[in-house]
C-alpha positions, 0 to 999 in steps of 0.5 A: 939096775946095772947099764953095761957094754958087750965089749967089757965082757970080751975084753976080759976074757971072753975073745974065743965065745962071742956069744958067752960074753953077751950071756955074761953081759945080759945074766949080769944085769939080770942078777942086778935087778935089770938094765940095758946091755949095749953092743957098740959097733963090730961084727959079732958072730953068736950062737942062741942067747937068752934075754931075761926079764927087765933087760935091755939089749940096745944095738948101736949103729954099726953093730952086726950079731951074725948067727951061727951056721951050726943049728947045735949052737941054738939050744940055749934053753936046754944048757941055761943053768940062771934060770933052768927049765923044767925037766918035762921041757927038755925032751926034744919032738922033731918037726913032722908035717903037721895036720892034727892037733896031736902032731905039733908036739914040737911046736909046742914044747917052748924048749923044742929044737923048732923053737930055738933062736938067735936071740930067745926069751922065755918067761920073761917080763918087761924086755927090749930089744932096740937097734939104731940105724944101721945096726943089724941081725943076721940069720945067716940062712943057717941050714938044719937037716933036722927042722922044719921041712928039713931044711928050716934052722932057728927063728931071729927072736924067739919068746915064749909066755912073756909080757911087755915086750919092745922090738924097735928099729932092728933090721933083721936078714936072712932069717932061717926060719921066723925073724921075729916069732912070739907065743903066749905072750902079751902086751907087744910093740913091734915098730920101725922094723926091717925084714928082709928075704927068709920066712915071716916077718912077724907071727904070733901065737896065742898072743894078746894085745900086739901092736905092729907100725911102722915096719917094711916086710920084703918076706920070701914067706908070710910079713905078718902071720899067725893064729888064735890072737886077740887085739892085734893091730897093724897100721903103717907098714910097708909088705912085700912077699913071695906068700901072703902078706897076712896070713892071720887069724884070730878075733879083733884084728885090724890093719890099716894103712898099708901098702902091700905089694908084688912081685917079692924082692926075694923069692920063696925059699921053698922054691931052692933047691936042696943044694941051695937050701943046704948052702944058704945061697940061691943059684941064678941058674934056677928057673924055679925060683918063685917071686909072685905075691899069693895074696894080701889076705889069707886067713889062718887056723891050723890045730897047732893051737887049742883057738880060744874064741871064734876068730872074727872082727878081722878089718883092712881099712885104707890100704892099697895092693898091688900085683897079688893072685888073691885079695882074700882068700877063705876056704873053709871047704875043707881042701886047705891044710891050714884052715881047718881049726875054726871057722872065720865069723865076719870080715869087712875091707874098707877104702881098699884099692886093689890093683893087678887082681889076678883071681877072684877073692874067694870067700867060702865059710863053713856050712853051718858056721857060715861068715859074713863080709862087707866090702865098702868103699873099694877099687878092684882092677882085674888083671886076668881075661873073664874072672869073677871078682868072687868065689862065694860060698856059705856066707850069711851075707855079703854086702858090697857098697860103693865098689868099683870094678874094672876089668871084669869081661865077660865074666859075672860079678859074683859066682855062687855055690850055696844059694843060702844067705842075702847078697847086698849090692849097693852103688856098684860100677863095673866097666860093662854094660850088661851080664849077670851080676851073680851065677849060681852053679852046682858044679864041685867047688875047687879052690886051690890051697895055697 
């Protein structure tokens, strides 16, 4: 095991290649049988490094990685000659819209340009990355011309097919695309971090047994997102964002005890300008600029992954919402792009208070795979004029207990397009003396996607 510093490293030799001293520094404890790199405070602009298994990297307060600007200086897995990738790896799929399982070849390929990222790892075991207070990451908004929506660049953190990963107490900004995006991966602590503006805060793929606490997300996109994820556990965490603050599917998912808010801090990227995006920069000048929070709940399952099990057991338990479009948002009707892999089984929402409601929670499963969902214990306060509280369609049974509604107007409680299932209503309060309490209709249903 070997401890060492980032600044020997540039000391003896290394001044004109910030991000070869910290390769140098990490391989060297690599080859030594592991340790902890430290970086003392300084400002150090870098390009894409690689974190081997059983190293450390440790930010002191006061030390800043500033990512580069040039999307070419990411490619570190394709140049790393410690631990060289497979030839099949090599070739380089660009990002195109992406529908069918057949075209996320570039998602797929851990070495693709699309994967790249300030700080990577890629089967890698028992690695940390851990930041005092006031240290920092910075994406630095870096433009690509050739990434994602041909604008996006490199994640923060980017691993692959790794195990026992630690990221604890960075603070990471102005990441071009994910701040902190892992795949394939198990056993995962995610604590005590800070996300500000960019994309996703954290998302995961294909992963098993993550653990998020303790974190504050003010995202332009998704806080916490991803698909075909087994155990994934969120509690104690603070999200603000321009999209949803969860965008997840997977089975055995639980968040408790967060807060989750709008307006976003920062607004979503995809509302800049070309020029904007190109610069990193957004103008005051543009009006188009959006900052509404989507919803606090939107399910996830796209064809980028092969889902391993029938995504369910998803529960939201002692939270609280402010200011969101939707609350939940399932629609498996077929006319939303990212959820159309499998479909959702059950879901339950407890001791939720939702403030500032401005659309129904829709809940529309698939005809034959139909879901279920219970909300007990929960608080609902419309901020729009005669709105139902839910969209229903295809559920095998919603049970809603002990729920109080506030501002429902004129509107029913329950608008349904399938009369199959079984609707239980127990101990409901709503703030009108009469009306229907469930509106069966065989009109078209239509859900904007989101």
């Amino acid at each position: 095991m070997k401890n060492v510093s980032v600044a020997d490293y540039i000391s003896i030799g290394a001044e004109t290649d910030t991000t070869q001293a910290f390769q140098s520094a990490i391989d060297d404890c690599f080859l030594n049988g592991g340790g902890t790199v430290e970086v003392p405070k300084g400002e150090y602009p870098i390009g894409g490094i690689r974190l081997r298994s059983n190293v450390s990297l440790l930010l002191r307060s006061g030390a800043r990685l500033l990512g580069s600007r040039n999307p070419e200086d990411y490619c570190i897995l394709l140049k790393d000659g410690v631990e060289p990738i497979e030839d099949a790896l090599r070739q380089q799929p660009k990002w195109r819209f992406s529908l069918t399982a057949e075209d996320f070849v570039w998602n797929k390929n851990p070495a693709s340009r699309w994967n790249n990222g300030l700080i990577r790892a890629f089967r890698a075991r028992n690695v940390t990355i851990k930041g005092e207070e006031g240290s920092l990451i910075d994406g630095m908004d870096c433009f690509d011309e050739q990434g994602e929506e041909n604008y996006r660049g490199p994640h923060c953190i980017s691993m692959h097919d790794c195990s026992n990963i630690n990221i604890e107490g960075i603070h990471i900004q102005n990441s071009s695309n994910w701040a902190v995006a892992l795949f394939n991966s198990q056993d995962i602590r995610v604590s005590d971090i800070r996300v500000i503006g960019g994309h996703d805060g954290v998302h995961l793929t294909t992963c098993d047994g993550a653990y998020i606490k303790d974190c504050s997300f003010f995202t332009g996109d998704d806080c916490v997102a991803g698909i075909d994820n087994i155990d994934v556990n969120v509690s104690n965490c603070e999200l603000n964002t321009a999209c949803s603050a969860f965008r997840i599917g997977g089975t055995h998912i639980h968040v408790s005890n967060c807060r989750m808010y709008g307006p976003a801090r920062f607004l979503f990227r995809g509302s800049l300008s070309a020029e904007e995006k190109r610069l990193g920069k957004p103008s005051k000048s543009n009006t188009a600029h959006r900052y509404n929070m989507l919803s606090a709940f939107t399910y996830y399952a796209d064809f980028s992954r092969q889902i391993r099990l029938r995504p369910g057991d998803i529960t939201f338990t002692d939270c609280t919402v402010e200011n969101v479009d939707r609350f939940i948002h399932y629609n498996y009707s077929g006319n939303e792009p990212w959820q159309r892999n499998k479909p959702l089984k059950d879901m339950r929402f407890e001791r939720i208070t939702v403030n500032g409601l401005k659309m129904p929670l829709t809940i529309y499963g698939d005809r034959d795979e139909t879901v279920s969902c219970a909300i007990t214990d929960c608080t609902f306060s419309i901020d729009s004029i005669d709105i139902p509280l839910i969209h229903l369609c295809n559920c095998a049974e919603l049970t809603l207990k002990n729920v109080v509604v506030k501002g429902l107007g004129g509107a029913p409680l329950i608008k349904r397009w399938s009369k199959e299932g079984c609707v239980h209503l127990e101990n409901l309060r709503y703030d009108r003396d009469e009306g229907v309490l469930i509106a069966d209709t065989d009109e078209p249903f239509i859900c904007k996607p989101i």
